[in-house]
N, C-alpha and C positions, 0 to 999 in steps of 0.2 A: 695165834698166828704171829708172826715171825714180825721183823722193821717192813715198811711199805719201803717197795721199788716202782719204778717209775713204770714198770707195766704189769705191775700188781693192783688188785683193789682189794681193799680190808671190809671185812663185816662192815665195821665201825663207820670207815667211809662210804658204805652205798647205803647203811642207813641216812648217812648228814646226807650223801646226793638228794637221796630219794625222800626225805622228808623235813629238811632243812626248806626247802627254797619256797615255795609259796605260803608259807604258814601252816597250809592241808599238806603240799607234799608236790612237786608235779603232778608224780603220779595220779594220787586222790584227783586232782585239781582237774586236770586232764579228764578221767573219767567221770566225773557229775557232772563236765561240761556237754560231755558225750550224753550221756545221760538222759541232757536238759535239754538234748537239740531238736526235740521232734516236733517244735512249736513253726508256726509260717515266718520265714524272715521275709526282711522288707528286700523290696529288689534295689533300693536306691544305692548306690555305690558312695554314699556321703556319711560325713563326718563332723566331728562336736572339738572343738577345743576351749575350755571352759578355765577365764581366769576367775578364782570363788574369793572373794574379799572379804575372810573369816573375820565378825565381829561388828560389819559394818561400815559401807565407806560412806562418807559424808556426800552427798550429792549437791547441798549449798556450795564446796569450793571445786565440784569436778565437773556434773554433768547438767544440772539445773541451778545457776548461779543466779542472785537476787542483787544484781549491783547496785538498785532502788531502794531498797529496803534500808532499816538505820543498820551501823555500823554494828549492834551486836547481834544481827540477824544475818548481814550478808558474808560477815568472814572477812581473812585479810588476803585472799585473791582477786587478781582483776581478772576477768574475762577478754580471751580474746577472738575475734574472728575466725570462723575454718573455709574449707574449702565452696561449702556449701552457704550460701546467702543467707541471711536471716539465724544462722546458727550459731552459736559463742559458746566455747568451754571454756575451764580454768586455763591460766596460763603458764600451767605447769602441764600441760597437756600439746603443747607444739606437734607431736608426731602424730599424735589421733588427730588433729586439725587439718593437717595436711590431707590426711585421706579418709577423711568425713564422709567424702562421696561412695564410701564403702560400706560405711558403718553410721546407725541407726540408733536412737535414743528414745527408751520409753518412759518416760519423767511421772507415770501417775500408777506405778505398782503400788499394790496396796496391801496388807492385811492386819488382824485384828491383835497381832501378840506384841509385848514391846520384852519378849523374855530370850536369850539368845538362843536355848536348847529348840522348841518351843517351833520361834521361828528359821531357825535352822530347816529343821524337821519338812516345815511347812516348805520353803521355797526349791528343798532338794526332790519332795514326793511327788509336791500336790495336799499335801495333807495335812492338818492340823492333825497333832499326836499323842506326845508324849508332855508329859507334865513338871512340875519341880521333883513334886511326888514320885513320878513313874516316867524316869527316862528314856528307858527302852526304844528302840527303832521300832515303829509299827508298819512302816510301809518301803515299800523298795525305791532307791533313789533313784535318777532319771540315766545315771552310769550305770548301774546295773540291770535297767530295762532294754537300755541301748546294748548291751554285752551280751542280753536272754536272746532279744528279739535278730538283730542282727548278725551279732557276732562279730568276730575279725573278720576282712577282708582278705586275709592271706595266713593260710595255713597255722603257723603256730604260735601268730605274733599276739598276744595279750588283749583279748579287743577293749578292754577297760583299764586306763591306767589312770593312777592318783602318784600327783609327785608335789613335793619329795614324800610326801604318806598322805592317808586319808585323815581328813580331819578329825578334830579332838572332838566334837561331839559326838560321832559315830555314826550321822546320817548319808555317809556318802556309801551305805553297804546296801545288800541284796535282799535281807530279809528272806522271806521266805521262798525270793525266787531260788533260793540256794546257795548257798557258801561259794561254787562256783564260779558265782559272777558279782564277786565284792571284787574291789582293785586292786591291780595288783601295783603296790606299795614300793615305788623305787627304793624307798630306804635308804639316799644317797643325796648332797645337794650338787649338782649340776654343774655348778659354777667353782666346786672345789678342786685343788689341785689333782687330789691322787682318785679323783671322780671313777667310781665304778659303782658296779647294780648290786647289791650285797647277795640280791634272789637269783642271780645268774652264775653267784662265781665257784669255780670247783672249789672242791677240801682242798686246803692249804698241801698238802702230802702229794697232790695229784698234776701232772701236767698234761696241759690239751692236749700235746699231742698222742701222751700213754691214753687216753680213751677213746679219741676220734679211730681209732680201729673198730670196726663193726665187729670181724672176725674174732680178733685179739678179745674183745671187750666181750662176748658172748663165750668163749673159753674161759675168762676169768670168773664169771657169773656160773658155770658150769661147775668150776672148783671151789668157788665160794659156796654154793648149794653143796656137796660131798662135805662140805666142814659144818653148814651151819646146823645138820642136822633140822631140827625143828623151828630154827631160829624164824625170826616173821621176816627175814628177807628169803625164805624157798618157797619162791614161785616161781615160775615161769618167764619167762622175758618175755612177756606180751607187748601187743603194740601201746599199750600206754607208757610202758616202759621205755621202749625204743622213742616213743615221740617226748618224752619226761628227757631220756640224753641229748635228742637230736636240738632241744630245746635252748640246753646249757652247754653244746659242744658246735653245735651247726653257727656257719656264719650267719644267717640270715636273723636270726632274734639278735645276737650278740652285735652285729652291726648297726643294726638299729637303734642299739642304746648308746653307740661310739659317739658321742660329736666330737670327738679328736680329729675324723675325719670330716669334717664341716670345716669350708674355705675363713683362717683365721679372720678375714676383715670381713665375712659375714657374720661373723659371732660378735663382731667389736660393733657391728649395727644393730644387733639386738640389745650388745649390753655386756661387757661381763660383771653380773651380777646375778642372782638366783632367780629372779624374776625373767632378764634375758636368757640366761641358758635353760631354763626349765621349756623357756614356749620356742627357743628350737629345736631342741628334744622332744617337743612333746609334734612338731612337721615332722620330722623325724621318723617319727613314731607312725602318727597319719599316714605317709607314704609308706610304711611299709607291711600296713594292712589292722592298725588298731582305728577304731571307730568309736571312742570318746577318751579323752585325756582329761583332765581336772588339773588344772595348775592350783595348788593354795597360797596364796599370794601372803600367810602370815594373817598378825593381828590386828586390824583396826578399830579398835574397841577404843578410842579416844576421848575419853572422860576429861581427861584432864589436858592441860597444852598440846591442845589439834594440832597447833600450825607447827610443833616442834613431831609429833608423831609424822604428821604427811608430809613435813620435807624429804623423809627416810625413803618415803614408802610411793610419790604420785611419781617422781622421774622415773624410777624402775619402771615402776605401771607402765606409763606413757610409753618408753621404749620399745619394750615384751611386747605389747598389743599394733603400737607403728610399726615396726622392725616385720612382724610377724605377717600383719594386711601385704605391704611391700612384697615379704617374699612369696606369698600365696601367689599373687597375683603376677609376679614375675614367670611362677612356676605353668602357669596357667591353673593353679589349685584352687582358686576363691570360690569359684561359685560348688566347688563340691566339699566344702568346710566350712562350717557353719562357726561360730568364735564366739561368744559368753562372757559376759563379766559383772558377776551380781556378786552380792551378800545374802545374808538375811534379813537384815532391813538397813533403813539409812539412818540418821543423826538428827536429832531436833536441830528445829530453825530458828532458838533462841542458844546462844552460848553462853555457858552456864558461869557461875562463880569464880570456876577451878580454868576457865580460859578453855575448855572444852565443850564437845557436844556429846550429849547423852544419845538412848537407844529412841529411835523413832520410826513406827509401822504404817502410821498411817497415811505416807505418800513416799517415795525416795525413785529412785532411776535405776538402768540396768542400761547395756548398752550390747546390741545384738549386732551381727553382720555376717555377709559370707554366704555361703551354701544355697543361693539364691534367692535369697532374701533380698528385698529392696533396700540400697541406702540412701543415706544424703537425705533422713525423713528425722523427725520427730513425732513419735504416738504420746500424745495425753499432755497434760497440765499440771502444774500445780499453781495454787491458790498467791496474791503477793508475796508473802513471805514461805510460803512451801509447807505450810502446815498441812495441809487438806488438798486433796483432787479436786481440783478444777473441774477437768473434763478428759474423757474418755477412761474411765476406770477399769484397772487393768489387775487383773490375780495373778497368786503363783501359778495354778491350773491353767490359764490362759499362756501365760507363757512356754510353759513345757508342752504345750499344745500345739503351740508356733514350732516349735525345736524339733518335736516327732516330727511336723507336717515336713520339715524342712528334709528332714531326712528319711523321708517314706516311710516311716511308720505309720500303720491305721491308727488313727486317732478311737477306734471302738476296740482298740486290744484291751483284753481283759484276762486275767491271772488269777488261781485261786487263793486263797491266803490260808492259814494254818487250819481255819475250821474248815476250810473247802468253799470258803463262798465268793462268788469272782468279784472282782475289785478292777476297776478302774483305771487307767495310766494316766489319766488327764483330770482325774476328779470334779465332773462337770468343764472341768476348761473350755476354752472354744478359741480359735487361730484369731491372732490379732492379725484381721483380715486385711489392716493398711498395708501389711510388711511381704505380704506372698500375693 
């Protein structure tokens, strides 16, 4: 075939269309999704936005502070006041203080791994897994449950998105609930100038308006089949197809990932930085019919100089997650978004040689809110120095437990796994019954 014209489409180009953009392909993607849908969704009309704190966040200088304890146990944070009596965060944390009365702190998660993969695994499923030995993903994350069970809220909007990608150990995918409902991967950072979605954008050769013809665009599909001969793009223009273009050409997906259009001194309250512009893209996103986001907030693997790693890293936080309650709740959106902000475990409560905190499982914090979930509370303890739980000991299971309940999922859904035998979503969990 000849140069591409602006109302021409090339072999070449409706293969990149058509199997460029999700990893599978729209197409493929579309159709396993189709596929996959024969399952009961929940009726709840709510929502998950999850900041994930790859590595590790320190809960001594953010969410459970030891101001008591000696100076190489409590860190070089002072704690301040919030909204809520009796409660104190880091003081690097001003805009979650502010609206406390939102958001909720569970200070006594607990489990047995101090290895990152490990506990990765564990906090994303429910499940202890995979090993140093044997990495593999064994169980479906709690985004890909939410994307089986639910699904989007609207049409053809992505119901599970991971931004700017799904993390580096690989537990944020589907498993065996299917390829379908891994995230889809903005592949973009947010806060960049020439910001765009790499999985949405035409072939370079091709402009919007030469495909948004339906007519036009089904005549050249018509001529392209008469060349391609046997080629593996002669099929039919089925409706996965049509929903595969309407996907990458309709405004409504495409708008959705604009925050160009987002009021500039709303953006400057979140933040311009990757952590703000990710969690108003990821409202964004929420209102226009996805029903779990994943923010990955980066590294906090802090071994060595903590307090030079989290000066980087706790004002963004702060911002993203204040910025974000603020405009929920302006929106009237709070109580049907539920908001997240874990790792896979937190930091020992001795700081170590190197001026850092090591890997620590057996107590750290999370901090939940939104979706009608109770705030302004504290669930659990930990020990003087935050070694050990106190009281009310709380699992990954128990959590994702609370997150389903929040968002109408049955807490007894159960899926089968490779060998056909039904598994679990909550693995034993049970709803941290102070917070619903």
């Amino acid at each position: 075939m000849g140069g591409i014209k602006a109302t021409r489409v090339s072999r070449r180009n409706v293969l990149e269309l058509g199997a460029s953009a999700l990893g599978l392909g729209l197409v493929d993607l579309l159709r396993l999704r189709a596929l996959g849908s024969g399952s009961s969704r929940a009726r709840a009309n709510k929502s998950l936005i999850v900041f994930w704190t790859n590595g590790g966040l320190s809960q001594q200088d953010t969410y459970d502070m030891k101001p008591d304890a000696p100076p190489e146990f409590r860190g070089s944070y002072r704690p301040i006041a919030t909204t809520v009596p009796g409660i104190q965060i880091t003081e690097r944390f001003p805009r979650q203080a502010r609206v406390m009365k939102q958001l909720s702190i569970v200070r006594s998660v607990h489990h047995e791994n101090g290895i990152h993969a490990p506990s990765a695994h564990w906090m994303q499923t429910g499940y202890f897994g995979p090993t140093l030995a044997r990495n593999a993903p064994q169980k479906p994350s709690f985004g890909s449950v939410i994307g089986r069970v639910r699904g989007a809220s609207e049409g053809l909007i992505p119901p599970y998105v991971a931004i700017p990608q799904a993390e580096a150990f690989g537990y944020q995918g589907a498993v065996y609930l299917g390829a379908a409902y891994n995230p889809f991967e903005l592949g973009a950072n947010p806060n960049a100038m020439d910001f765009r979605v790499p999985n949405l954008a035409l072939p370079r050769e091709l402009r919007l308006s030469s495909v948004r013809s339906r007519t036009q665009l089904l005549r050249e599909f018509d001529a392209l089949q008469r060349e391609a001969d046997h080629a593996s793009v002669n099929d039919d223009l089925n409706s996965f197809k049509s929903q595969a273009l309407e996907m990458v050409t309709g405004e409504k997906v495409r708008n959705a990932f604009d925050i160009s259009k987002e009021d500039p001194r709303l953006r400057d309250r979140y933040g311009r930085h990757q952590y703000g512009q990710s969690a108003i893209l990821a409202r964004r996103l929420i209102e226009s019919g996805s029903t779990c986001v994943t923010i990955n907030t980066g590294y906090w693997d802090h071994h060595d100089d903590i307090d030079k790693g989290l000066e980087t890293q706790l004002s963004p936080l702060d911002a993203a997650i204040g910025a974000l309650v603020e405009d929920l709740e302006d929106r009237g959106m709070l109580d049907d978004v539920v908001i997240y902000c874990a790792g896979e475990f937190g930091r020992t409560p001795l700081i170590n040689g190197n001026a850092g905190r090591d890997h620590w499982a057996n107590c750290f914090s999370v901090l939940l809110g939104g979706g009608g979930l109770k705030g302004g509370m504290v669930v659990g303890a930990s020990e003087y120095r935050g070694g050990k739980v106190r009281e009310r000991p709380v699992s990954p299971g128990d959590l994702l437990a609370t997150i389903y309940q929040a968002l109408g999922i049955p807490l007894d859904t159960h899926f089968e796994d490779a060998t056909g035998r039904p598994v679990s979503i909550v693995a034993g969990g049970k709803t941290i019954h102070e917070l619903v």
